[in-house]
C-alpha positions as CSV (number, residue, x, y, z in Angstrom):
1,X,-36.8,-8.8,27.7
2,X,-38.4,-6.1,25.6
3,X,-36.8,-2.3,25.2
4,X,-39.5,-0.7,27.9
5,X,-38.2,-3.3,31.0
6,X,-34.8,-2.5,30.0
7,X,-35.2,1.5,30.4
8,X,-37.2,0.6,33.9
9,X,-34.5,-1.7,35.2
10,X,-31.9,0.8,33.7
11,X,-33.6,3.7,35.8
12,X,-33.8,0.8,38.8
13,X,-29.8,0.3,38.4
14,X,-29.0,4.0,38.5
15,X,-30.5,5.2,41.8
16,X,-27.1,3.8,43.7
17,X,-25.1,5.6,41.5
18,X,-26.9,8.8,42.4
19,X,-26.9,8.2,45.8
20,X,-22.7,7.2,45.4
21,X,-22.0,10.4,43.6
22,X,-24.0,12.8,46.4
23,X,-22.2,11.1,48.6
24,X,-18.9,11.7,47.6
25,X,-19.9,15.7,47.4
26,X,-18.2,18.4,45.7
27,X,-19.1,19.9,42.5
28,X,-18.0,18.1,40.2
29,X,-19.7,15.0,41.9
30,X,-23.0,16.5,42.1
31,X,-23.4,17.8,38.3
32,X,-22.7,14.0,37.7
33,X,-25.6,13.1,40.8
34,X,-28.0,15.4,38.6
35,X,-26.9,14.3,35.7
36,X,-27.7,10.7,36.4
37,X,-31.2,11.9,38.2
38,X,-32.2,13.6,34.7
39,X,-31.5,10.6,32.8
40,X,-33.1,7.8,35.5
41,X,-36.5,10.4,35.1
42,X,-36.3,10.3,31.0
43,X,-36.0,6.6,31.6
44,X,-39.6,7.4,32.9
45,X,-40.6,9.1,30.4
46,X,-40.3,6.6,27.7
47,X,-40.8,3.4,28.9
48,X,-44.4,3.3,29.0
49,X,-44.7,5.0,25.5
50,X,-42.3,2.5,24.2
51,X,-44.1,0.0,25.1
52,X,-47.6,0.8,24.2
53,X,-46.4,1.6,21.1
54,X,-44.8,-1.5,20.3
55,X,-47.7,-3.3,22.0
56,X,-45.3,-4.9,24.8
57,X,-47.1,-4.0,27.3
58,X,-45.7,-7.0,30.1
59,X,-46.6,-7.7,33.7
60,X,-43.0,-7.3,34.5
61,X,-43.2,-4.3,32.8
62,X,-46.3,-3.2,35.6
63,X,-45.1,-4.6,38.6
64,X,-41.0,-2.4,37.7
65,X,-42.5,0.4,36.9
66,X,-43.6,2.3,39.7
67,X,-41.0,0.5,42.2
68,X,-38.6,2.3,39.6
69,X,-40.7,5.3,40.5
70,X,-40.8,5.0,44.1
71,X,-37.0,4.0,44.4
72,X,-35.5,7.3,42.5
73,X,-37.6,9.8,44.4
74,X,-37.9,8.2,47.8
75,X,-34.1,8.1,47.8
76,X,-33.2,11.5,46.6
77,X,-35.7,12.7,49.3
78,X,-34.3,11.0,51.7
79,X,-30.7,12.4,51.2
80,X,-32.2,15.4,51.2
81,X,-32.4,15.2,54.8
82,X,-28.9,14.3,55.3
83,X,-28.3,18.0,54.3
84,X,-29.0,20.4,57.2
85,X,-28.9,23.7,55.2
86,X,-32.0,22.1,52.9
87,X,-34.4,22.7,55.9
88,X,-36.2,20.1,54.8
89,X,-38.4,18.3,57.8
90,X,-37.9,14.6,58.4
91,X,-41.5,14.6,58.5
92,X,-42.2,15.6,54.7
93,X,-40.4,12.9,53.3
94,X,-42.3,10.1,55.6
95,X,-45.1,11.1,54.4
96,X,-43.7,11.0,50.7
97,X,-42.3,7.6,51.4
98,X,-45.5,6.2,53.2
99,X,-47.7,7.3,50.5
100,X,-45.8,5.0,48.4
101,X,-46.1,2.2,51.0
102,X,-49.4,2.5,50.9
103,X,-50.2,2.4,46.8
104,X,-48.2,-0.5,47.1
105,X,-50.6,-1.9,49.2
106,X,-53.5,-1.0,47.2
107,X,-52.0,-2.1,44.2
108,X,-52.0,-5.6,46.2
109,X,-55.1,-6.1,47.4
110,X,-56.3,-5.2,44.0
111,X,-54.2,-7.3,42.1
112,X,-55.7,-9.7,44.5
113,X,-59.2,-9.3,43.0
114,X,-58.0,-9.3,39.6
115,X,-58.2,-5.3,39.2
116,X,-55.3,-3.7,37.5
117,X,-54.4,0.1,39.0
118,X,-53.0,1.8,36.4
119,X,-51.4,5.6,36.6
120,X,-54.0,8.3,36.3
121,X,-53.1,12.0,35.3
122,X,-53.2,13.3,39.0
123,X,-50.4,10.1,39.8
124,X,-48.1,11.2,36.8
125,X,-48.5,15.2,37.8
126,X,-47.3,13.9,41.2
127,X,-44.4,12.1,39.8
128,X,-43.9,14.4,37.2
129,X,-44.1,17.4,40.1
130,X,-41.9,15.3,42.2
131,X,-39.0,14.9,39.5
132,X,-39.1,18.9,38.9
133,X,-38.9,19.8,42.6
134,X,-36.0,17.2,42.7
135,X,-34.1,18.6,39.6
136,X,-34.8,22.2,41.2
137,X,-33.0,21.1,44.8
138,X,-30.1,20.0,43.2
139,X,-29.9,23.2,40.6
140,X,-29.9,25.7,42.7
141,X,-29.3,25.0,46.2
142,X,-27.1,22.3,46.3
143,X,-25.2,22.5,43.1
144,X,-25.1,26.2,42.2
145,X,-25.3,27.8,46.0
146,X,-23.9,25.1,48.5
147,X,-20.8,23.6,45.6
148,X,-20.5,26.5,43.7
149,X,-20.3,29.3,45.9
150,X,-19.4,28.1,49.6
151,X,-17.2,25.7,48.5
152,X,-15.8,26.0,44.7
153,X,-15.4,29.8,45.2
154,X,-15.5,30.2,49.1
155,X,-17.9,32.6,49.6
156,X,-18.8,32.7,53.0
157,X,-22.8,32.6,54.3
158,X,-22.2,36.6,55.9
159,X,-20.5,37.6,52.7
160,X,-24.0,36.6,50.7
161,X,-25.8,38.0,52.9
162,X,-24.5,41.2,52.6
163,X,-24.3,41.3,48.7
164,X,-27.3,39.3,47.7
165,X,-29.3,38.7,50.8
166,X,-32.3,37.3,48.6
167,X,-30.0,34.6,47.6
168,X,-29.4,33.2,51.2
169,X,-33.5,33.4,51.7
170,X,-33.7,31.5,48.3
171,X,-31.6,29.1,49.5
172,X,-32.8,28.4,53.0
173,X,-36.4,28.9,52.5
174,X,-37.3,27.5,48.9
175,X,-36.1,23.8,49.5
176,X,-38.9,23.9,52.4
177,X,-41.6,25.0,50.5
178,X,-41.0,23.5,47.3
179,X,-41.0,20.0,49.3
180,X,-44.2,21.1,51.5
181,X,-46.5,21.6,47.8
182,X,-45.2,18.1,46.8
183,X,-46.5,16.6,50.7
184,X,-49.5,18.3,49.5
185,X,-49.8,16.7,45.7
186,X,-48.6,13.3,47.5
187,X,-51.6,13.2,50.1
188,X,-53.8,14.6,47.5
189,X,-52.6,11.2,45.2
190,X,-53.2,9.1,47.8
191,X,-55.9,10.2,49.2
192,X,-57.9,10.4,45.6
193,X,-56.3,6.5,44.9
194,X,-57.6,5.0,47.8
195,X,-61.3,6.6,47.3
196,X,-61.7,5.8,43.7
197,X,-60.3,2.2,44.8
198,X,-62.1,1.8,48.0
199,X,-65.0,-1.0,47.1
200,X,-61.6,-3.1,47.1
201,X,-61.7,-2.7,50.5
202,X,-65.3,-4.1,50.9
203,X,-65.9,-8.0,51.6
204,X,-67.7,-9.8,48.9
């Protein structure tokens, strides 16, 4: 097994150890959650180059790759909505997910006809997008306002409101709207995929 499948299985392997360490909360626990986030997504950032580099460009190496993908962002998503004060809708992140469901079909039915579907730039800003919102959740509303102030140094939610009442609005409103522009980069992805690939669709 060449260098680039074992960064994509790597990143594969370290998406229960994210979810392990969010769920065992506190601070201390999340800084590792992120920390482990930050290097599953640089995983992501090599692999490919690696490999096209070294001309090991392997099947394997296709097929992991976006599963990798699609398992580190569909699960941090999904926590996300184990966290009430994230406002974020149960309804975002199925559509996040079932975007992925469905480039996994497409990637199918092409494979199917012998086409390879390989990542084009509006796919890797939507994964790149998706990574930053991530990393920008866990900065600064989970780590740095729910651990770090509510519960490492107790400050209530009324005491924040009434010194820094912009910081409770950050914090409530910004996980919402961050995750709404990646919907709309998602369904934008998909939708583009699925037209550019839609003779696939037609019967021979």
């Amino acid at each position: 097994m060449n260098l680039a499948n074992k960064l994509t299985i790597a990143r594969m392997c370290m998406v229960p150890f994210f979810i392990f360490f969010m769920e065992l909360g506190g601070i201390y626990n999340s800084i590792l959650a992120l920390f482990i986030f930050c290097a599953a997504s640089i995983t992501d950032l090599f692999d490919g180059r690696i490999a096209r580099k070294n001309k090991t460009v392997t099947l394997l190496g296709i097929f992991l790759d976006p599963i990798a993908d699609k398992l580190l962002i569909s699960a941090a998503f999904i926590y996300f909505i184990k966290i009430p004060t994230l406002g974020i809708a149960t309804w975002m992140v199925i559509i996040i997910v079932a975007r992925e469901f469905v480039m996994t079909g497409l990637r199918s039915v092409a494979a199917s006809k012998s086409v390879m579907i390989s990542a084009d730039k509006t796919g890797k800003f939507k994964t790149t997008s998706q990574v930053v919102a991530i990393i920008i959740i866990m900065m600064i509303i989970i780590l740095i306002v729910n651990k770090a102030f509510f519960e490492f140094f107790g400050i209530t939610r009324d005491l924040l409101n009434s010194f820094c009442p912009a910081m409770l609005v950050v914090m409530e409103k910004v996980p919402f709207w961050v995750t709404l522009v990646i919907v709309v980069l998602t369904v934008y992805s998909g939708v583009k995929y699925v037209w550019k690939y839609r003779k696939l669709f037609i019967e021979n």
